[in-house]
C-alpha positions as CSV (number, residue, x, y, z in Angstrom):
1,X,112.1,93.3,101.8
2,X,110.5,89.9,101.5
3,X,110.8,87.0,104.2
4,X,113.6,84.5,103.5
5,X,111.8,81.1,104.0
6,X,114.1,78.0,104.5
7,X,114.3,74.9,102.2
8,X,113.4,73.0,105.0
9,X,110.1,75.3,105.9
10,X,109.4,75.1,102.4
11,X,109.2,71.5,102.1
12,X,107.5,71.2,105.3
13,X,104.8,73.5,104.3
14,X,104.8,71.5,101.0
15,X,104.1,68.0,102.7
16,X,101.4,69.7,105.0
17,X,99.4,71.2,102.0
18,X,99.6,67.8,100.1
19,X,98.3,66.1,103.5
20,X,95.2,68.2,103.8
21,X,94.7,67.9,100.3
22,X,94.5,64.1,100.0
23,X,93.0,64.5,103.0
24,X,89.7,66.7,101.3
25,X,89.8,64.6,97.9
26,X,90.0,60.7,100.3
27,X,86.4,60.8,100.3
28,X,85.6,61.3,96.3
29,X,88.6,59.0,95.6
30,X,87.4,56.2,97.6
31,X,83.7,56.7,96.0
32,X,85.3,56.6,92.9
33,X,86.9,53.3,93.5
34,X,84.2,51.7,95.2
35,X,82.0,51.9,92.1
36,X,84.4,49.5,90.2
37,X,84.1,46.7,93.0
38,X,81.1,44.2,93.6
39,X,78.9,45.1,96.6
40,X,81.2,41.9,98.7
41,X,84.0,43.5,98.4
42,X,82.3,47.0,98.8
43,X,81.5,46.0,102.2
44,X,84.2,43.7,102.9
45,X,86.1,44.3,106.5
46,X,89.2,45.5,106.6
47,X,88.6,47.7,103.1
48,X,90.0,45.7,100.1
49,X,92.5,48.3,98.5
50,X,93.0,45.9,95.8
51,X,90.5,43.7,93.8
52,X,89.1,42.6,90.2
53,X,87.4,46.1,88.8
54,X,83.6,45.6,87.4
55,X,81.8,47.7,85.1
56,X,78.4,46.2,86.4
57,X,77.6,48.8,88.4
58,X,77.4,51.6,86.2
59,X,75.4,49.1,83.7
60,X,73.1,48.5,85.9
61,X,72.7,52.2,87.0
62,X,72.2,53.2,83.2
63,X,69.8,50.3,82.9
64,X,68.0,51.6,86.2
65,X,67.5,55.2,86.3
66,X,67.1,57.5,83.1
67,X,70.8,59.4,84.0
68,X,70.3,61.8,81.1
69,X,67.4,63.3,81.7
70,X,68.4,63.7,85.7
71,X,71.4,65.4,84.3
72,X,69.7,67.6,81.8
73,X,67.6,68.5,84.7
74,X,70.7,69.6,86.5
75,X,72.2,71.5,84.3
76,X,68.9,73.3,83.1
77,X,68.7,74.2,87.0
78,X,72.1,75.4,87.6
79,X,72.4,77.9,84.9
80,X,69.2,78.7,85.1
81,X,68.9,79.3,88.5
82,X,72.6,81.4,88.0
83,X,71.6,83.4,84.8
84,X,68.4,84.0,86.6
85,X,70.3,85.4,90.3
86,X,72.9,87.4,88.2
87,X,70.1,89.5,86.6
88,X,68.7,90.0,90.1
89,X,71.6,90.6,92.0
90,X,74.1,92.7,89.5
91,X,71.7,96.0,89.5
92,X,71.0,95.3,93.7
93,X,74.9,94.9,94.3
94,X,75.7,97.9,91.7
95,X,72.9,100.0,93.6
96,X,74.3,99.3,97.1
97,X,78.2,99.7,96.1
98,X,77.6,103.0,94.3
99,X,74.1,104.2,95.9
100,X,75.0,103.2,99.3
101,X,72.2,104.4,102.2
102,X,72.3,104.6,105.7
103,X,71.3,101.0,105.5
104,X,72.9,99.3,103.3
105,X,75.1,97.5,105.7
106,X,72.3,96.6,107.8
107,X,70.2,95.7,104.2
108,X,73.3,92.9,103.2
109,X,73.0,91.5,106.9
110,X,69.4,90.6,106.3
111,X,69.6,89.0,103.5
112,X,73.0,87.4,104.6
113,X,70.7,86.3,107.8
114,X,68.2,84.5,105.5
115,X,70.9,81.9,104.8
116,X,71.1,81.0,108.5
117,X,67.5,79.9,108.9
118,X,67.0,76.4,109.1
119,X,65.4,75.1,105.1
120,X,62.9,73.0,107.0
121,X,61.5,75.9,108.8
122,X,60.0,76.7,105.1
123,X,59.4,73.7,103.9
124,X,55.8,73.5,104.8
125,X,54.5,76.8,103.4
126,X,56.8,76.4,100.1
127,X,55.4,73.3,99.5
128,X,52.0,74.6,99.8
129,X,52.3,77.4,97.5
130,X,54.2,75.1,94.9
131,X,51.0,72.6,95.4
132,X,49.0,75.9,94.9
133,X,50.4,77.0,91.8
134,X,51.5,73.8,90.2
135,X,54.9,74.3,90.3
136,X,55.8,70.8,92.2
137,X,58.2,68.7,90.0
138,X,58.9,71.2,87.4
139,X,61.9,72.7,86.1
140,X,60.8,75.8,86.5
141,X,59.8,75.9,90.5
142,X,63.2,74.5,91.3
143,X,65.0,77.0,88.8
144,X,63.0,79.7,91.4
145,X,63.7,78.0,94.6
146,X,67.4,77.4,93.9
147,X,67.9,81.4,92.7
148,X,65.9,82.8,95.5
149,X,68.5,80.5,98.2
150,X,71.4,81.4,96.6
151,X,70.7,85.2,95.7
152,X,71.9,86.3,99.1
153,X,75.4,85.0,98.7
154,X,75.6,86.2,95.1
155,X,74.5,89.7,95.8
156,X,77.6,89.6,98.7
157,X,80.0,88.7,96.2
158,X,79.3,91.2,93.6
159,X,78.9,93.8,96.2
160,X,82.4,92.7,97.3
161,X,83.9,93.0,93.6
162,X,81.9,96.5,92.6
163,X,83.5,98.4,95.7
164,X,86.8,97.1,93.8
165,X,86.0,99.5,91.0
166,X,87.1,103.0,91.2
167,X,83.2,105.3,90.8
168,X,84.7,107.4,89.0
169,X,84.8,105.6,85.9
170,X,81.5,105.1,86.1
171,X,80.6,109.2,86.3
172,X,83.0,110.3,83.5
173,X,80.4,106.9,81.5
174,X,77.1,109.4,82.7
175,X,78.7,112.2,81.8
176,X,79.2,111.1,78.1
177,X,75.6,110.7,78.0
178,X,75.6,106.5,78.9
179,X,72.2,105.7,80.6
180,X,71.7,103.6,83.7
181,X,71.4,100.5,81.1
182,X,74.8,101.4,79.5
183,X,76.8,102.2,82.3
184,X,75.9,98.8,83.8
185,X,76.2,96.5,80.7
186,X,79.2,98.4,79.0
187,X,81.1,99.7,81.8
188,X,80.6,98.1,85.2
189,X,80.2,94.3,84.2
190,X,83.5,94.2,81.8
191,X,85.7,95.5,84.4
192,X,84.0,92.9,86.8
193,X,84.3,90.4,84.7
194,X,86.4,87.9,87.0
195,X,84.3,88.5,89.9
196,X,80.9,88.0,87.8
197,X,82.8,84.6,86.5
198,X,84.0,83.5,89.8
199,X,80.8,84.3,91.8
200,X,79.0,82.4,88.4
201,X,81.0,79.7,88.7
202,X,79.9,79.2,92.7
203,X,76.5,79.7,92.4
204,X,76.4,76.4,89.5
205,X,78.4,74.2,92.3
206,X,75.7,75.2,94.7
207,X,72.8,74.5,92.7
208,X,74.3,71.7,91.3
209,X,74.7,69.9,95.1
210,X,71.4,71.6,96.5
211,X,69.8,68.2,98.0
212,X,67.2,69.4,100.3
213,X,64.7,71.3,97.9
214,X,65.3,69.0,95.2
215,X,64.2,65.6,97.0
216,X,61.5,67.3,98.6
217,X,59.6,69.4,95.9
218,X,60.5,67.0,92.9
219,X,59.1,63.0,92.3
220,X,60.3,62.5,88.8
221,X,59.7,64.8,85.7
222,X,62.5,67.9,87.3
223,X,64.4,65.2,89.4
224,X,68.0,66.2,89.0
225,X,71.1,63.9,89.9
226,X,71.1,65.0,93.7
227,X,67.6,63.0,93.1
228,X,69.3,60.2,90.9
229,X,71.6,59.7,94.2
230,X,69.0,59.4,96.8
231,X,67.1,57.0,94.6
232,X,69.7,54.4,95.8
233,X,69.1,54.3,99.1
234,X,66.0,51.9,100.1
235,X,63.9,50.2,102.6
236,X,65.9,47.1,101.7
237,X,69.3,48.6,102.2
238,X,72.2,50.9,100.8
239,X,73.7,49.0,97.8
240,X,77.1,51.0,98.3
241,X,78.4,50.1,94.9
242,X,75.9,51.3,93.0
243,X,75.5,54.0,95.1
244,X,78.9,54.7,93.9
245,X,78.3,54.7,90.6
246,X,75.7,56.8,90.5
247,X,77.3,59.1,92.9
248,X,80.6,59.5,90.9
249,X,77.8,60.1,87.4
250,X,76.8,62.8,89.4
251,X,79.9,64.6,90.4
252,X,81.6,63.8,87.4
253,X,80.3,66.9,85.5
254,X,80.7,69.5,88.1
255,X,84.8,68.3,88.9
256,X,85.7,68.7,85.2
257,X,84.2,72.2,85.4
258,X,85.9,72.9,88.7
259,X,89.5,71.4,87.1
260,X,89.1,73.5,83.9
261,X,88.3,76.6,85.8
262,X,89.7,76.5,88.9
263,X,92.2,79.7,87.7
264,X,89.1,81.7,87.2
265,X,87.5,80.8,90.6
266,X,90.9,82.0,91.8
267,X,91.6,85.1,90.0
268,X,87.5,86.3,90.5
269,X,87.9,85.5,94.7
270,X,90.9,87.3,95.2
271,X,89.9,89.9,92.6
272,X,90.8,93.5,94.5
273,X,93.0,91.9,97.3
274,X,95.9,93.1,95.9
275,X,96.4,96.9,95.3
């Protein structure tokens, strides 16, 4: 029998979760407004919650900085570095939920344990071999670096998702003949669909925000918008305004995709919670 909740617990819990989430989206709204004011009343104490609203700053971002190729860049990395980890990880998840070994546990742990190292303790010899191989500032060195980061957490996810599926759907697939290929493209990934999308979906916001690797291993030509950002901040000062502007350019993209498909990201992450 379920739980009677009262109106009054109902409401309560209501107001709490609409607290926290103002709370969460403060920080993007208050960006967001900022780049409409004038750097005076950007840095004008107490805040000014209400002034004239100016379109100068995104002018002079656009004028500035070449925003479409930083954002081409970005979304070249983020699906390719996603297409790129979910061709890696869905035969190493599908391996380790079906196949499982004696250490298989201990296998996810490592590479679960590779997101905890510091990025800086790397830097140096990833730089090198990028220098090495000529792989600094292009598309295609990021697109490697940004996969290999996020491959741990993407390989956990579909790991998650495959145990979901029952194994023996998959053995009455090999014993109609379906090879290894089959069984994996035709069977296994349309009934993981929703974890495949959610754990997709994840993978682009990471990419998308990855900072560190991006400002350190690209000047110009791969520069994506995390790049775009940083180029705001100088030796002569942060120009919050524009830094505004071109921080809401940057976000924009990736909180329209998180709006339209925030049911998928929901439905994939609690795919298999409910029996």
């Amino acid at each position: 029998m379920a739980r009677a909740v009262s109106t009054r617990r109902k409401i309560g819990f209501t107001a709490l979760a609409w607290a926290v989430g103002l709370l969460i989206f403060f920080p993007i709204l208050w960006t967001v407004l900022t780049s409409f004011k004038t750097e005076a009343d950007a840095v004008a104490i107490p805040p000014k919650f209400l002034f004239t609203p100016t379109l100068d700053n995104y002018a002079t971002v656009q004028s500035r900085s070449n925003y479409g190729l930083h954002f081409m860049n970005s979304v070249i990395l983020s699906l390719g570095s996603t297409l790129l980890a979910l061709v890696i990880a869905i035969p190493a998840a599908w391996a380790m939920a079906f196949q499982p070994g004696r250490r298989t546990k201990d296998l996810l742990m490592w590479m679960l344990s590779t997101k905890m190292m510091p990025a800086v303790g790397v830097l140096v010899p990833i730089y090198l071999i990028f220098r090495d191989f000529g792989l600094l500032d292009t598309r295609l060195g990021l697109m490697i670096v940004l996969t290999l980061i996020n491959l741990p957490i993407v390989i956990w996810m579909l790991f998650t998702y495959f145990r979901e599926i029952p194994g023996e759907i998959l053995e009455a697939a090999r014993m109609d003949g379906a090879s290894l290929w089959r069984e994996i493209v035709h069977v296994l990934a349309p009934m993981a669909v929703p974890g495949i999308a959610s754990t997709m979906l994840l993978n682009i916001i990471l990419a998308w925000n990855e900072a560190f690797w991006t400002l350190n291993l690209t000047t110009s030509k791969a520069a994506p918008l995390t790049a775009f950002i940083a180029s705001y901040s100088s030796p002569e000062g942060l120009f919050y305004a524009k830094l505004s502007a071109a921080s809401t350019l940057a976000i924009a993209p990736i909180l329209v995709l998180g709006w339209f498909s925030q049911k998928q990201l929901v439905r994939g992450l609690t795919f298999g919670a409910v029996k």
